[in-house]
C-alpha positions in Angstrom: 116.1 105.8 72.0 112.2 105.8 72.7 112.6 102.9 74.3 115.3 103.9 77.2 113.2 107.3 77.5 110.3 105.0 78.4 112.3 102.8 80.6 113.9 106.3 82.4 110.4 107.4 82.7 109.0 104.5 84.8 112.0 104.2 87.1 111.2 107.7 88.0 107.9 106.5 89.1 110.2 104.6 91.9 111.9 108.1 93.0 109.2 110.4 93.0 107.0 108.2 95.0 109.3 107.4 97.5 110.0 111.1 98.3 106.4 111.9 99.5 107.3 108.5 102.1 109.3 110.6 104.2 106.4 113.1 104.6 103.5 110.6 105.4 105.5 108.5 107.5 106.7 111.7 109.8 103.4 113.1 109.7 100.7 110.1 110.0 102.1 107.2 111.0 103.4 106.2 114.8 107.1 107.3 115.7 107.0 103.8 118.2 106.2 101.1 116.2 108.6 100.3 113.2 108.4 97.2 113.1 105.2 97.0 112.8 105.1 100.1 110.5 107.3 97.8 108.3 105.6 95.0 108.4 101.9 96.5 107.3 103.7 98.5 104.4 105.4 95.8 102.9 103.3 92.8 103.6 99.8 94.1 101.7 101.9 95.6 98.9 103.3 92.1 98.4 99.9 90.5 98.7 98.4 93.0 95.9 101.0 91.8 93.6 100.7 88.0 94.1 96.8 88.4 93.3 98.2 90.2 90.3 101.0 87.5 89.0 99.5 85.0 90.4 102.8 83.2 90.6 104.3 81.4 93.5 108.6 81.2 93.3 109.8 77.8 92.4 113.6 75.9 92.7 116.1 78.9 93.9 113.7 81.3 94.2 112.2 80.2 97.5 115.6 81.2 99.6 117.0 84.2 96.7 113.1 85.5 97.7 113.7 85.3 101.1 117.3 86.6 101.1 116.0 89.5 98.8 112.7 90.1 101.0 115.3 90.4 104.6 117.1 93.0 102.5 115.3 95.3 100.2 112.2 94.6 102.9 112.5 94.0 105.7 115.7 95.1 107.1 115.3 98.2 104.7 112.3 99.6 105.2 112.9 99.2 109.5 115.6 101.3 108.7 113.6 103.9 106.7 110.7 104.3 109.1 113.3 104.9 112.2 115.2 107.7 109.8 111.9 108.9 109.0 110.7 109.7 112.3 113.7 110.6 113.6 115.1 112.6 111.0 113.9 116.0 109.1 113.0 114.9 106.1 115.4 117.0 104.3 118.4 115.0 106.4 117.5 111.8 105.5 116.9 112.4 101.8 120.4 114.5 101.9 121.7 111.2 103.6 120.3 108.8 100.7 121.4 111.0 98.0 125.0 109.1 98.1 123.1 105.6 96.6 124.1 105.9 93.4 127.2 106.1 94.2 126.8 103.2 96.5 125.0 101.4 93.5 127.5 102.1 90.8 130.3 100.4 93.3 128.2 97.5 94.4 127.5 96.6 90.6 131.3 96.8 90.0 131.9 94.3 92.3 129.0 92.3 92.0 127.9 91.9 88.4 131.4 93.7 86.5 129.1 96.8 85.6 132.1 99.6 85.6 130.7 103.1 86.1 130.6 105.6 83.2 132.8 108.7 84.1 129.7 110.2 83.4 127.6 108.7 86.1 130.5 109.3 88.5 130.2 112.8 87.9 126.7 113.2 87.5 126.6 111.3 91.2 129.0 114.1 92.5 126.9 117.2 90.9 123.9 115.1 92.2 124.6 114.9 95.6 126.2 118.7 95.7 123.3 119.9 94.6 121.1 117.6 97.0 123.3 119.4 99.6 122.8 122.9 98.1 119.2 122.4 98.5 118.4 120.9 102.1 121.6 121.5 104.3 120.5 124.9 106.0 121.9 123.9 109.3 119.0 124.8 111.1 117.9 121.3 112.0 119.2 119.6 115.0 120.7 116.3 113.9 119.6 113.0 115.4 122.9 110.5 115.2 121.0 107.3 115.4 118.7 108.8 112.5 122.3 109.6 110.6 123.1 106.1 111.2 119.5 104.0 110.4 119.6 106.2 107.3 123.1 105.5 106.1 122.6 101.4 106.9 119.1 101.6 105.2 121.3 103.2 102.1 123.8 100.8 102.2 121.8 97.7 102.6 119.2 99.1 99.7 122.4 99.6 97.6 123.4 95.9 98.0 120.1 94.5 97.6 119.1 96.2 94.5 122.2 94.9 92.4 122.2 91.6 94.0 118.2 91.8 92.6 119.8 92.4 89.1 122.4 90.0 89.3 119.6 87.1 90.0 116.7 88.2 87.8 117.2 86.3 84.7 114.1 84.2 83.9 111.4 85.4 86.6 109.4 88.0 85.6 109.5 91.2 87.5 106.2 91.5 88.9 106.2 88.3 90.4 109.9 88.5 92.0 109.0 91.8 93.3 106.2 90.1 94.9 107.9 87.5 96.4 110.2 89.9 98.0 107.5 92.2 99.6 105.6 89.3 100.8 108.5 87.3 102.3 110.1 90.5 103.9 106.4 91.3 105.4 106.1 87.9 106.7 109.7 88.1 108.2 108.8 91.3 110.7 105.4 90.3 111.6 106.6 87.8 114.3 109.4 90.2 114.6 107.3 93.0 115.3 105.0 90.6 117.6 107.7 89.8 120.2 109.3 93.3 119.7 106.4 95.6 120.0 103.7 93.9 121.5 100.0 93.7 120.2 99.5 95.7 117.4 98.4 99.3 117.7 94.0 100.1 117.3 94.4 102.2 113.6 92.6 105.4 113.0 91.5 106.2 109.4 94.0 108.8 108.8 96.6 106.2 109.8 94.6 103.6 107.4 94.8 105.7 104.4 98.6 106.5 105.0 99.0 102.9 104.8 97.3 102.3 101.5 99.0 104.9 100.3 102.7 104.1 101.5 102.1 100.2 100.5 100.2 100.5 97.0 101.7 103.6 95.7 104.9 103.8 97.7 106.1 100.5 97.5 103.7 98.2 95.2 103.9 100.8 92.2 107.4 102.1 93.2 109.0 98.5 93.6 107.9 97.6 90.3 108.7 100.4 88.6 112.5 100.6 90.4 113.2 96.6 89.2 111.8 97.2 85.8 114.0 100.0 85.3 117.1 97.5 87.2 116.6 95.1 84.5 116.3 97.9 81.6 118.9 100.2 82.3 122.8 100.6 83.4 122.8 100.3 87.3 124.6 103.9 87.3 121.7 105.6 85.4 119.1 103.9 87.8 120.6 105.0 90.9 121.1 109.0 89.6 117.4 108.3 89.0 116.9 108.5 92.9 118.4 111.8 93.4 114.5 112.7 92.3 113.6 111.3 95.2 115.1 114.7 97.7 113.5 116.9 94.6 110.2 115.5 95.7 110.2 116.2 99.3 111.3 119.8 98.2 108.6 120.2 96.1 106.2 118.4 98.4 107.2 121.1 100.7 107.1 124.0 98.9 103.4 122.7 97.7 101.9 121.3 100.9 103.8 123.3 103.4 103.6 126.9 101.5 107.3 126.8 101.9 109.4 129.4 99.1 112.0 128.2 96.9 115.3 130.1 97.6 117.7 130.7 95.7 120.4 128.5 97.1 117.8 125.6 96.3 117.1 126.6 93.2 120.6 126.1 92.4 121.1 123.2 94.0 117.5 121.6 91.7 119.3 122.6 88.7 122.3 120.8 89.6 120.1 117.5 90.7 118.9 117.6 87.3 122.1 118.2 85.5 123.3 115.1 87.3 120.4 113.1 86.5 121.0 113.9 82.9 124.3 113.2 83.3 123.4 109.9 83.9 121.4 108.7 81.1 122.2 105.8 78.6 124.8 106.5 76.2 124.0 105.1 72.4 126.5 101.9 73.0 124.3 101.2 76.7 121.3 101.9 74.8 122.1 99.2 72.0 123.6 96.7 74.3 120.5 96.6 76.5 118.4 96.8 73.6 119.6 93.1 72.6 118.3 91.6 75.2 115.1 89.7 73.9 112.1 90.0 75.8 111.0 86.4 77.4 107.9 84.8 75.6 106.2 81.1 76.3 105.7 79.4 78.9 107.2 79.8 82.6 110.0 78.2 84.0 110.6 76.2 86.9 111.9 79.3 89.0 108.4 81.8 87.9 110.2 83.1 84.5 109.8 82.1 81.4 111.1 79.6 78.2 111.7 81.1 74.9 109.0 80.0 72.7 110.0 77.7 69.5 110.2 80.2 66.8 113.1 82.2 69.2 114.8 78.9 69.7 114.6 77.9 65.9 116.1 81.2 65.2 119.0 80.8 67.9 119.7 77.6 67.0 123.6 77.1 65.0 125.5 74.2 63.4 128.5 72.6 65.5 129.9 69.6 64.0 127.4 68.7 61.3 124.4 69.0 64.2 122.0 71.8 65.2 122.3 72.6 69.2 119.5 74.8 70.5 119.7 78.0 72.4 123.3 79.6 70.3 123.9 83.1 69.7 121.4 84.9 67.7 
């Protein structure tokens, strides 16, 4: 039980973090350049985290990095950074809100993982109340935003499961490197023939970018694949309805905006459908069993079980011991 609370708690880092990127993009960062906006959030984040691991991908994980890096990278964070600018802030978090239930159909199809009647509901109380809390109608509605927004969910959605489906022996640090630094190298030519020279930063702009690429998407893409690998898909993705309760607080904090009621209401039902979604004692126990890798990498950046594991794994068949059997 401790265990899957500490697990929840990280992936929240993910959430939170990612609803103060709406805010600094908007605010700091140039509404012309997305590409290259892209490109110098995901490409230092990835960077940091190679120094870190200091693991280079090996066998499959040279293209499933680069497939992963066009997806949850580079085609996703384009996408972001147009909804961003384009976008009230409160739109395009209302927009994302519908993820989870995007995630919990892509891992049906992808990996068998059939949503909980639970995180189906908690998904519709989620986004009602995501609703309650930002659709005023006051805003005037960019379609193109709607639309970068939407694909940026969509694609996110697909990545993210297709990340769990191929994670088994490479440690989560290093694949989440890989994917940053291969989706930054991706839009850098990309942005070159696209957008031109790059544009002269000023240190406001600077320190939006350390903040959106170490703490945005460093610390948050870690935290958001940890918790893929930890927890039921469902209960990760009613994790990111905390990322709208951020910008609302963000706003009420930064912006001396008030809390109405209406949002109040709709918070409490965010919540309720965030708790909705956590592990039940049979999820709990089943991810539990996993073992935790030990010993010495593998070919693809993971890692072997290390001899005691295998000498406890190993069973009988046919008067000899084969390796590796069920526990």
């Amino acid at each position: 039980m401790e265990a899957n609370l500490r697990w929840v708690a990280v992936t929240a880092i993910a959430p939170v973090t990612w609803g103060t990127n709406y805010f600094v993009t908007r605010e700091f960062l140039p509404a012309d350049r997305p590409l290259y906006g892209a490109a110098c959030r995901a490409l230092p984040a990835g960077l940091v985290l190679l120094a870190l691991c200091r693991r280079r991908p090996r066998g499959a994980w040279w293209w499933k990095s680069a497939v992963l890096g066009l997806l949850n990278v580079s085609v996703f964070f384009v996408l972001v950074y147009i909804a961003s600018q384009t976008l009230p802030t409160s739109l395009a978090s209302t927009v994302m809100a519908v993820s989870p239930l995007t995630m919990m159909l892509v891992a049906w199809l992808l990996i068998s993982e059939r949503p909980r009647t639970t995180h189906l509901a908690g998904a519709g109380v989620g986004l009602a109340g995501v609703c309650l809390m930002l659709l005023t109608g006051a805003e005037e509605v960019s379609v193109g935003g709607v639309a970068a927004s939407a694909a940026a969910m969509l694609v996110s959605s697909f990545g993210y499961i297709l990340s769990r489906r191929w994670s088994d022996g490479a440690d989560v640090l290093a694949s989440t490197a890989w994917q940053l630094t291969a989706g930054g190298l991706l839009l850098f030519p990309a942005a070159a023939v696209a957008e031109g020279p790059p544009p002269a930063p000023s240190a406001p702009v600077l320190f939006a970018f350390a903040y959106i690429g170490l703490v945005a998407t460093a610390l948050a893409f870690t935290a958001w694949f940890t918790g893929l690998r930890h927890l039921p898909a469902g209960t990760v993705g009613l994790l990111g309805l905390l990322n709208p309760v951020t910008g609302v607080l963000l706003g009420t904090a930064i912006a001396s905006e008030t809390l109405t009621l209406q949002q109040l209401a709709g918070l409490a039902l965010v919540l309720a459908g965030v708790v909705l979604g956590r592990p039940t004692r049979a999820e709990r126990r089943d991810h539990g069993r996993a073992p935790a890798c030990r010993g010495r990498p593998d070919r693809a950046g993971g890692t072997f079980p290390d001899r005691s594991l295998r000498r406890r794994s190993a069973v009988r068949t046919s008067g000899r011991v084969v390796p590796g059997g069920p526990v």
